[in-house]
MDAnalysis code that builds the backbone (N, CA, C; Angstrom):
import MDAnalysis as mda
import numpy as np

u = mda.Universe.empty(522, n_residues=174, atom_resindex=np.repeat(np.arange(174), 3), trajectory=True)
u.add_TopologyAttr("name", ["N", "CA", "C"] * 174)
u.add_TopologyAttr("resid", np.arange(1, 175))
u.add_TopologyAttr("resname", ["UNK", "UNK", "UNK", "UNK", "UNK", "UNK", "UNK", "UNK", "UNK", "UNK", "UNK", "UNK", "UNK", "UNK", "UNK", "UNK", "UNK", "UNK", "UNK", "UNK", "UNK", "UNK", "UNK", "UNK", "UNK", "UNK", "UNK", "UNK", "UNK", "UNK", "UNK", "UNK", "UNK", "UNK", "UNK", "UNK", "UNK", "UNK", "UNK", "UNK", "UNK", "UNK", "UNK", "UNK", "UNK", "UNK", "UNK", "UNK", "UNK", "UNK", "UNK", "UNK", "UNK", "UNK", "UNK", "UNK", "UNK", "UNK", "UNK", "UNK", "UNK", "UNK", "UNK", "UNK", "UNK", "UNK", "UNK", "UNK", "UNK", "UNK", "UNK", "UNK", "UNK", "UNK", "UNK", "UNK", "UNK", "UNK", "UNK", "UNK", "UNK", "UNK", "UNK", "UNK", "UNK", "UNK", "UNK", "UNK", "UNK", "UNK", "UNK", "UNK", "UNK", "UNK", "UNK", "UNK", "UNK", "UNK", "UNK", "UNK", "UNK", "UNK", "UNK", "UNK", "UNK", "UNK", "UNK", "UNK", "UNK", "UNK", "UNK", "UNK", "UNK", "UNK", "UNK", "UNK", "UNK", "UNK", "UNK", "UNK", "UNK", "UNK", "UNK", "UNK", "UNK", "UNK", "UNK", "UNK", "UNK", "UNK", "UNK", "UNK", "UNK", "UNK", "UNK", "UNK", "UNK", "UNK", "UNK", "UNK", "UNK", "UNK", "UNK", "UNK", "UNK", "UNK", "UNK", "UNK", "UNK", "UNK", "UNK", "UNK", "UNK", "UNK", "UNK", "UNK", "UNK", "UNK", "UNK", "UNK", "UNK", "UNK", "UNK", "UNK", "UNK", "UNK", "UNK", "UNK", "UNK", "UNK", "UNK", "UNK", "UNK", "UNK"])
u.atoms.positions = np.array([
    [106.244, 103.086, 81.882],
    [106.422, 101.881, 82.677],
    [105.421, 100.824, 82.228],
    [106.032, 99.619, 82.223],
    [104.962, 98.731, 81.582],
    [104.858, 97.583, 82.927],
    [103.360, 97.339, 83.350],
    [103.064, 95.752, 84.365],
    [103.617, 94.385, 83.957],
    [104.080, 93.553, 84.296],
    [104.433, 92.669, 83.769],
    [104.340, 91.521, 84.467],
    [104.236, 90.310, 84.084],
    [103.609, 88.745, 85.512],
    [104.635, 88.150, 85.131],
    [105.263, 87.802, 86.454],
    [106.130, 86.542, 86.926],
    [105.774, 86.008, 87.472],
    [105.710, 84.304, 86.702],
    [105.546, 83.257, 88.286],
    [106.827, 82.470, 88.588],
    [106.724, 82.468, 89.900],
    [108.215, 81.263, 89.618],
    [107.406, 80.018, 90.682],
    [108.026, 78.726, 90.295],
    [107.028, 77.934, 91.104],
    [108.912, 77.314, 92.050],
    [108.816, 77.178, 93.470],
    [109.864, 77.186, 94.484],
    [109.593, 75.949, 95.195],
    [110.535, 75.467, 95.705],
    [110.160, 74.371, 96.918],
    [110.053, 75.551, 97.968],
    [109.037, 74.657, 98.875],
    [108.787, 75.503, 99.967],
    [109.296, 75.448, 101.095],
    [110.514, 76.635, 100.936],
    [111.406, 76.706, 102.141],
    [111.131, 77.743, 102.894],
    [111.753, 77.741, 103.740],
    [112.013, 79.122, 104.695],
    [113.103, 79.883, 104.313],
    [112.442, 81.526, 104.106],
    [113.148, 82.326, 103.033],
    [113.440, 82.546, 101.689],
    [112.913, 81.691, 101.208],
    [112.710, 81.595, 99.559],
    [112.158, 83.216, 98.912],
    [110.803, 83.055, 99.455],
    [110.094, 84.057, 99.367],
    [111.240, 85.472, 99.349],
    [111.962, 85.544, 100.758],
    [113.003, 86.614, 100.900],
    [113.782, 87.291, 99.757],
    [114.545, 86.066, 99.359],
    [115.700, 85.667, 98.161],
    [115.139, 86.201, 96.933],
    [113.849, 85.852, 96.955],
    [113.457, 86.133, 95.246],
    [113.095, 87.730, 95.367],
    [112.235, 88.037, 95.976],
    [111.664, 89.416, 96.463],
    [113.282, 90.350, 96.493],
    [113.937, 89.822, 97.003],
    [115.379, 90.481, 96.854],
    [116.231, 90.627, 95.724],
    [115.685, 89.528, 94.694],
    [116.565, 89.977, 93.290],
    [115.664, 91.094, 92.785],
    [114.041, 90.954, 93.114],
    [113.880, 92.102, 92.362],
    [113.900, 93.431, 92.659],
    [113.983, 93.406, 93.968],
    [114.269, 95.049, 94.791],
    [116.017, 95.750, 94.446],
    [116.717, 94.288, 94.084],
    [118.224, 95.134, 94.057],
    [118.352, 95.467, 92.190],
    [117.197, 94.729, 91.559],
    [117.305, 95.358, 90.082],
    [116.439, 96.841, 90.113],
    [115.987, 97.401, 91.411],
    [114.852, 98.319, 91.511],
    [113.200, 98.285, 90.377],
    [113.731, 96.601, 90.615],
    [111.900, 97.137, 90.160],
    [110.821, 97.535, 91.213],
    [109.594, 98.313, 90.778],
    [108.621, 98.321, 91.507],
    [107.826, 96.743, 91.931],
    [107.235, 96.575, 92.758],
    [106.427, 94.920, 92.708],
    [104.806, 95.557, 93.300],
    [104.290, 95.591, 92.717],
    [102.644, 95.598, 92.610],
    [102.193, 95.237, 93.644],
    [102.726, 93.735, 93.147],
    [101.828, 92.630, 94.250],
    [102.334, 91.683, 94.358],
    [102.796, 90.329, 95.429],
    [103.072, 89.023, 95.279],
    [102.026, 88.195, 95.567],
    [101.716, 87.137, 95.063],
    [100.773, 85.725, 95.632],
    [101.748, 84.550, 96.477],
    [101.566, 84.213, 96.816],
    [102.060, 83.105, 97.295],
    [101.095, 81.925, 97.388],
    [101.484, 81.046, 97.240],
    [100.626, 79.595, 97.470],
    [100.913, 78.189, 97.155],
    [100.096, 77.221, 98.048],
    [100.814, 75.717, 98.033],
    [100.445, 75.151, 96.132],
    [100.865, 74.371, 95.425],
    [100.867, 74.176, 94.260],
    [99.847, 72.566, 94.649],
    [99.561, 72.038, 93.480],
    [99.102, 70.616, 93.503],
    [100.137, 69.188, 93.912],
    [101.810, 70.166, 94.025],
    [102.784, 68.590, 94.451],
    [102.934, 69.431, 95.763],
    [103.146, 68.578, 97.209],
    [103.337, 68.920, 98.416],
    [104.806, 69.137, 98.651],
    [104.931, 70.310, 98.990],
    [106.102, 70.928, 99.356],
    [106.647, 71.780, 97.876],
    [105.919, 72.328, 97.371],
    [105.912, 73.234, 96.141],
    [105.166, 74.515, 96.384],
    [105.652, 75.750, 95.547],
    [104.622, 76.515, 95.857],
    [104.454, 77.524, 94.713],
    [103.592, 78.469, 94.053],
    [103.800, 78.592, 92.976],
    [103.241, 80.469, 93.727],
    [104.547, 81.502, 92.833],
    [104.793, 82.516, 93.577],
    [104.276, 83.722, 92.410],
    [102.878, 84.793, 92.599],
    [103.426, 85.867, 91.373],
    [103.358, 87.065, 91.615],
    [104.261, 87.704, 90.580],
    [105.061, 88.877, 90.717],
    [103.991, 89.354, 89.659],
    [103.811, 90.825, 90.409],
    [103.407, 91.929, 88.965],
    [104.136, 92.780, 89.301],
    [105.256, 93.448, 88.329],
    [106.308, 94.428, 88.462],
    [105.615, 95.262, 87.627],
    [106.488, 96.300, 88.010],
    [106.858, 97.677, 86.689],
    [107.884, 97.555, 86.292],
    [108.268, 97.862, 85.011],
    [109.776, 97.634, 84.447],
    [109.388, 98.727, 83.461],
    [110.896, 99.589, 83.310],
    [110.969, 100.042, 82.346],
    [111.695, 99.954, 80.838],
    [111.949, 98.897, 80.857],
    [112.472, 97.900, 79.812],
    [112.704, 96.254, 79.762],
    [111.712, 95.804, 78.744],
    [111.483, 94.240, 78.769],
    [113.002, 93.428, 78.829],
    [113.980, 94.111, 78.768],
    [115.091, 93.132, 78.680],
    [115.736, 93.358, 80.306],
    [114.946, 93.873, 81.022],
    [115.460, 93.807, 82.692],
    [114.304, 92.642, 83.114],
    [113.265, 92.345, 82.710],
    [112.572, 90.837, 83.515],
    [113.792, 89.922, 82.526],
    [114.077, 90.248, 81.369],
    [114.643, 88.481, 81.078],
    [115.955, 88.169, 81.660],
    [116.626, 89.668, 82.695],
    [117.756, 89.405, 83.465],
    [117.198, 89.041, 84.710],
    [116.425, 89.229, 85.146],
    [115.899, 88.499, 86.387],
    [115.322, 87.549, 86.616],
    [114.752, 86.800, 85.172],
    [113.687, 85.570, 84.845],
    [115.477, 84.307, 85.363],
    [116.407, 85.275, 84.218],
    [117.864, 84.033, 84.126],
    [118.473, 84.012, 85.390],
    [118.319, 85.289, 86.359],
    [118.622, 85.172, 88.087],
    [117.969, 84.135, 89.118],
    [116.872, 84.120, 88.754],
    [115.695, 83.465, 89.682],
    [116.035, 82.280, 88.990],
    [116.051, 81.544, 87.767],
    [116.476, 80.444, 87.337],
    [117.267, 79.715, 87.913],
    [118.468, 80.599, 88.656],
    [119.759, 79.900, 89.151],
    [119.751, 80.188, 90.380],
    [118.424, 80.238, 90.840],
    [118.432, 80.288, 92.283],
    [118.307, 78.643, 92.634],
    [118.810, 78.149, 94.000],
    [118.654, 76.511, 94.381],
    [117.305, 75.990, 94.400],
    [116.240, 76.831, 95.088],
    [114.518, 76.699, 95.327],
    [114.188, 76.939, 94.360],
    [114.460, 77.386, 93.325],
    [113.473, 77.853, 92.151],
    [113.475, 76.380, 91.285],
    [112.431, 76.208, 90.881],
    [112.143, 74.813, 90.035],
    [112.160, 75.649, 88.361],
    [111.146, 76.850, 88.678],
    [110.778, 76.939, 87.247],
    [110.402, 78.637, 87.186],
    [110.605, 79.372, 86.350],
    [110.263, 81.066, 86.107],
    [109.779, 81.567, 85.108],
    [108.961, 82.152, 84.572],
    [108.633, 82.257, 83.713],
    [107.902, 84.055, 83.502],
    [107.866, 84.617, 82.372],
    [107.691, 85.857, 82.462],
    [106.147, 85.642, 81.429],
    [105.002, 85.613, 82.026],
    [103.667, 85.087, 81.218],
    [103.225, 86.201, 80.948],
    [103.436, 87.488, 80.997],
    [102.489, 88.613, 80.624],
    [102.601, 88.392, 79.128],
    [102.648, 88.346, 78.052],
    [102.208, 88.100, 76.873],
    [101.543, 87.027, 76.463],
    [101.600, 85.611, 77.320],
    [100.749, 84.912, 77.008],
    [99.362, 84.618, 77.411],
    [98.609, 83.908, 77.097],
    [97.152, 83.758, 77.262],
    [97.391, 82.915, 78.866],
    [96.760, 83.695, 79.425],
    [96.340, 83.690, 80.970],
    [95.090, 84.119, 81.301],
    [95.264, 83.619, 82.973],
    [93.880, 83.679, 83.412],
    [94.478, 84.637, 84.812],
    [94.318, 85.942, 84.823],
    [94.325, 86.146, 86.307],
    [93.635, 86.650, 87.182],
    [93.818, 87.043, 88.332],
    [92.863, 86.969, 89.338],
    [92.934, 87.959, 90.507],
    [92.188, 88.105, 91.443],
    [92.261, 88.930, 92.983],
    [91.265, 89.433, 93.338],
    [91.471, 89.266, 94.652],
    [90.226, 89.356, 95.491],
    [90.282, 90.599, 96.019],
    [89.301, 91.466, 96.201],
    [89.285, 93.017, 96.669],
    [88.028, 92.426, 97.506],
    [88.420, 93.076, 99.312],
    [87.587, 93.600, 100.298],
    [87.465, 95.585, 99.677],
    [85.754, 96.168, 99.616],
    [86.307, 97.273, 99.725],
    [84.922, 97.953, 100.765],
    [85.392, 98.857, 101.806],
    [84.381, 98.404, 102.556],
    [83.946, 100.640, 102.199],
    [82.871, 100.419, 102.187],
    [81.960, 102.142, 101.243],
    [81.257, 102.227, 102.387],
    [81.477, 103.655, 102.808],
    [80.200, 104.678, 103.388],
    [79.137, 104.214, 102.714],
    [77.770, 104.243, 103.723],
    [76.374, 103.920, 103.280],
    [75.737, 104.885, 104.039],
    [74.536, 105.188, 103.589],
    [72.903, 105.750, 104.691],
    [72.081, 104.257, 104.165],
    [71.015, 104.678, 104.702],
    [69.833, 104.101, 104.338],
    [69.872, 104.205, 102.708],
    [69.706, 105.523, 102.834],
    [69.652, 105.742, 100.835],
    [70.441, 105.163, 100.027],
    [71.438, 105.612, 100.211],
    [72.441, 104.709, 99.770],
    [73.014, 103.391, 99.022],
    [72.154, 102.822, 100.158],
    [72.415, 101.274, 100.648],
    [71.677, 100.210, 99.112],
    [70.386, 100.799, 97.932],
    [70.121, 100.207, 97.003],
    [70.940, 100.758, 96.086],
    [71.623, 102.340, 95.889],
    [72.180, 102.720, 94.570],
    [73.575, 101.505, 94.645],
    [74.395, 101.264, 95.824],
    [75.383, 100.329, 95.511],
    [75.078, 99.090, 95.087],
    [73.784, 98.192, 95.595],
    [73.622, 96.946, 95.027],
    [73.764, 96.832, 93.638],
    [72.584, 98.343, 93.228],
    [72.784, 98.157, 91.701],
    [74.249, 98.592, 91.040],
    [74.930, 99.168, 92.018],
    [76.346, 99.408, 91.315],
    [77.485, 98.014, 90.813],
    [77.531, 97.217, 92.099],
    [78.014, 95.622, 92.635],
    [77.283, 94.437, 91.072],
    [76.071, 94.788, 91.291],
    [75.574, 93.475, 90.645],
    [76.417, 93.167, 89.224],
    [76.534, 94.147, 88.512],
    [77.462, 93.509, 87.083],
    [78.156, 93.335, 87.283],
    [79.321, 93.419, 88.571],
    [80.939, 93.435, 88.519],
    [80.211, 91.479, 89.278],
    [79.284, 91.168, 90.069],
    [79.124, 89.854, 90.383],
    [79.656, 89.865, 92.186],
    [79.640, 91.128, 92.464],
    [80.664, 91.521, 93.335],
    [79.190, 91.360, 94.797],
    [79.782, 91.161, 95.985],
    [78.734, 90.347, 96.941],
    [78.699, 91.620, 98.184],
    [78.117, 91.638, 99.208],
    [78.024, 92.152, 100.690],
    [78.160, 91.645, 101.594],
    [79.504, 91.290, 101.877],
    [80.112, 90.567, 102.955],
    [79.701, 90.983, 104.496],
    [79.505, 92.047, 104.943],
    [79.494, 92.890, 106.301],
    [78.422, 94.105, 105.874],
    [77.650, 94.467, 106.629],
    [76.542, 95.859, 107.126],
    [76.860, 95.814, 108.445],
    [77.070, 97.158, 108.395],
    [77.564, 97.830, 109.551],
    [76.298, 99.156, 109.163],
    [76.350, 99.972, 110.532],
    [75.611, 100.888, 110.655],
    [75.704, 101.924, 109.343],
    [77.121, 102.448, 109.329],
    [77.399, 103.171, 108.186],
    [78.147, 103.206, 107.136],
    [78.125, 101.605, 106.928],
    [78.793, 100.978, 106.295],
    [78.788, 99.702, 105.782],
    [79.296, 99.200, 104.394],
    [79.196, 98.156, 103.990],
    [80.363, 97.680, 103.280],
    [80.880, 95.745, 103.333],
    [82.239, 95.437, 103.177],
    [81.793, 94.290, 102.000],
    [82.018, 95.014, 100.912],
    [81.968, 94.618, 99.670],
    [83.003, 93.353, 98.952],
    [83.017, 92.289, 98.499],
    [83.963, 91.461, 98.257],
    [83.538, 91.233, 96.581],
    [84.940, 91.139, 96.217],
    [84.754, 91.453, 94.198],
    [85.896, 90.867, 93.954],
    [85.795, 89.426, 92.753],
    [86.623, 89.030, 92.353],
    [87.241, 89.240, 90.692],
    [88.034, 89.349, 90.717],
    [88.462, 89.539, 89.127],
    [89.728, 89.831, 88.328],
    [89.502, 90.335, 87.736],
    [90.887, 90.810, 87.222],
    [91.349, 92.224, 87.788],
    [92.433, 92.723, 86.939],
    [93.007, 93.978, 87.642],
    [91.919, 95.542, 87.449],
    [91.767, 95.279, 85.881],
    [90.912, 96.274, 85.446],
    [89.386, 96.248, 86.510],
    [88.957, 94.739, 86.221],
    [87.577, 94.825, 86.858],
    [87.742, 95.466, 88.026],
    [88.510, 95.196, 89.000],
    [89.004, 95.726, 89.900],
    [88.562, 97.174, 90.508],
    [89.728, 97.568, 89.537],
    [89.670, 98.546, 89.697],
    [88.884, 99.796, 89.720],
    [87.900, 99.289, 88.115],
    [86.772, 100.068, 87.926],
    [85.652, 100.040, 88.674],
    [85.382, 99.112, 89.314],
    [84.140, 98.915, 90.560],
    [85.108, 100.252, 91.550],
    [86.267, 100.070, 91.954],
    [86.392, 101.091, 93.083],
    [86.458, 102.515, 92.702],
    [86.458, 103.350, 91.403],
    [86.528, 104.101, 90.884],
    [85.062, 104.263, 90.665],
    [83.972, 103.712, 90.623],
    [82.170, 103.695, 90.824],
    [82.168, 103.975, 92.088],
    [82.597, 103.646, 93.065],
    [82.153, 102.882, 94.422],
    [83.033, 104.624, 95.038],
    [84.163, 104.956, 94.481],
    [84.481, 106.170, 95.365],
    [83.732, 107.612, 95.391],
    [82.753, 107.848, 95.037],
    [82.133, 109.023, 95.229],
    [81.317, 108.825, 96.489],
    [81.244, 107.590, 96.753],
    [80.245, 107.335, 98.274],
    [81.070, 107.006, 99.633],
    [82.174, 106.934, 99.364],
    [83.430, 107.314, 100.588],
    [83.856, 105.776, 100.969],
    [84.956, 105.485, 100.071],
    [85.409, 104.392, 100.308],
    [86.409, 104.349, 101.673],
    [85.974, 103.705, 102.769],
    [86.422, 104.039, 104.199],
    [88.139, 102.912, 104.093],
    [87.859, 102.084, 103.156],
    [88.975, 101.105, 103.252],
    [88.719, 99.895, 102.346],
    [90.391, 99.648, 101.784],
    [90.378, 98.566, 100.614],
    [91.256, 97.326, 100.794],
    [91.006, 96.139, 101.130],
    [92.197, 95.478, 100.670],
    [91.983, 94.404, 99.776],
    [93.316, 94.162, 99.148],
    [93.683, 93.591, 97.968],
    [94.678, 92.224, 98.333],
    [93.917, 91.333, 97.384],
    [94.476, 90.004, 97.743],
    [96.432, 90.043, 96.589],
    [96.019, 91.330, 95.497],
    [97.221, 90.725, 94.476],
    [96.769, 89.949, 93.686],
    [97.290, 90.083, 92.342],
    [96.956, 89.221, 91.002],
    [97.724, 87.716, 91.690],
    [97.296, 86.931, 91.107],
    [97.843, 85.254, 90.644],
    [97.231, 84.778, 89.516],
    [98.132, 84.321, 88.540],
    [97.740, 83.783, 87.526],
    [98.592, 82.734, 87.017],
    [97.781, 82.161, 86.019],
    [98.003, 80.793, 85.158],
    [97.887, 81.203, 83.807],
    [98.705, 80.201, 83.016],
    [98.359, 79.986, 81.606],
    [96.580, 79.508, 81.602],
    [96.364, 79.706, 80.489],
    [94.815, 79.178, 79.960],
    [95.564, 77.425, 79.330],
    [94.610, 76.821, 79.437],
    [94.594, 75.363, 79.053],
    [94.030, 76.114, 77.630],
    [94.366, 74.838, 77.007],
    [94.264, 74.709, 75.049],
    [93.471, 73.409, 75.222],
    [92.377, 73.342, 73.977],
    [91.929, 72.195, 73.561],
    [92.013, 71.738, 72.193],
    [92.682, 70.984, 71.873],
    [92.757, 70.651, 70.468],
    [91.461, 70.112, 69.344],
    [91.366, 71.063, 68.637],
    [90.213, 70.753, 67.769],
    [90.356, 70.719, 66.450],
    [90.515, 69.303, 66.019],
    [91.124, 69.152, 64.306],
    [92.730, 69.307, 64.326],
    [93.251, 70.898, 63.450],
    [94.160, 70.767, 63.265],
    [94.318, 71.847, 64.068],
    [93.778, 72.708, 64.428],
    [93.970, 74.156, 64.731],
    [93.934, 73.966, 66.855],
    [94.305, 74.626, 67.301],
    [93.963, 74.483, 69.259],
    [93.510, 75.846, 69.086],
    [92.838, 75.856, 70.186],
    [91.814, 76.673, 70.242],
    [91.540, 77.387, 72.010],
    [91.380, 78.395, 72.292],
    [91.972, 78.531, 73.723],
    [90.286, 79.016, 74.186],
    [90.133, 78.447, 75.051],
    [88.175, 78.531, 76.124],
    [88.738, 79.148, 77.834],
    [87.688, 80.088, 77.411],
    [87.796, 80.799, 78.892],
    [86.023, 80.538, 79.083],
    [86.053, 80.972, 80.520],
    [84.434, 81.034, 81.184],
    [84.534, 82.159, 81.994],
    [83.881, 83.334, 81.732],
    [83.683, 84.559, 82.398],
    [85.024, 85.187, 82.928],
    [85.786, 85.615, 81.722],
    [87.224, 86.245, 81.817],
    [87.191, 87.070, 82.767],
])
């Protein structure tokens, strides 16, 4: 099975969301995760999908479905191109006293913060990609991860800057 990112950007109706989520449940894909959110023009909204598919030529039958939907402006299947994506993980870890310094030093490279202390417990907030993600909670589970939630990937193309003849693609802390 391979992950794969769809965005489709929709006017923002009531039920849109429904309609699209429904082409991809009746092609049986799996869906990861959706984003939803308002775009930079008002009354737009820009929507993403991370599926499982087990063959790349079932997103380009659903990229040409969602196309010919009435709300859909625009669809696009970006997992091969240069992107930027994203998600926010609450993950909230068993603590003691003792405890409570081996996680700071666990947190600090992922950039990842301490939202909540609780008596026996602490509610960790970590932004990043899927991998980063993931691997902080795979550190973080030997100390009893009590509960996780996940905001879902959203992503964008990377902006290009043209330099000479060649463009050239700039990220800041992928």
């Amino acid at each position: 099975m391979k992950r794969r990112i769809v965005t489709a950007t929709v006017l923002n109706q009531s039920g849109v969301l429904n309609r699209i989520a429904g082409l991809f449940t009746r092609r049986q894909f799996n869906i990861e995760s959706i984003t939803v959110g308002s775009t930079e023009t008002e009354g737009v909204s820009k929507m993403t999908f991370v599926v499982q598919v087990e063959d790349d030529r079932m997103v380009e039958q659903v990229v040409k479905q969602l196309n010919k939907q009435i709300d859909v402006l625009k669809v696009n299947d970006i997992t091969e191109q240069a992107i930027v994506t994203r998600e926010l993980a609450l993950i909230k870890v068993m603590t003691t006293p003792q405890t409570r310094a081996e996680i700071n030093v666990i947190i600090e490279p992922f950039r990842a913060t301490i939202i909540d202390v609780a008596k026996d417990s602490v509610t960790i907030q970590v932004v990043g990609n899927f991998d980063k993600i993931e691997a902080m909670i795979e550190l973080l589970r030997p100390y009893g991860i009590k509960e996780v939630a996940r905001t879902g990937q959203t992503a964008i193309k990377r902006g290009s800057q043209r330099l000479g003849a060649e463009s050239k693609q700039f990220s800041i802390l992928n």
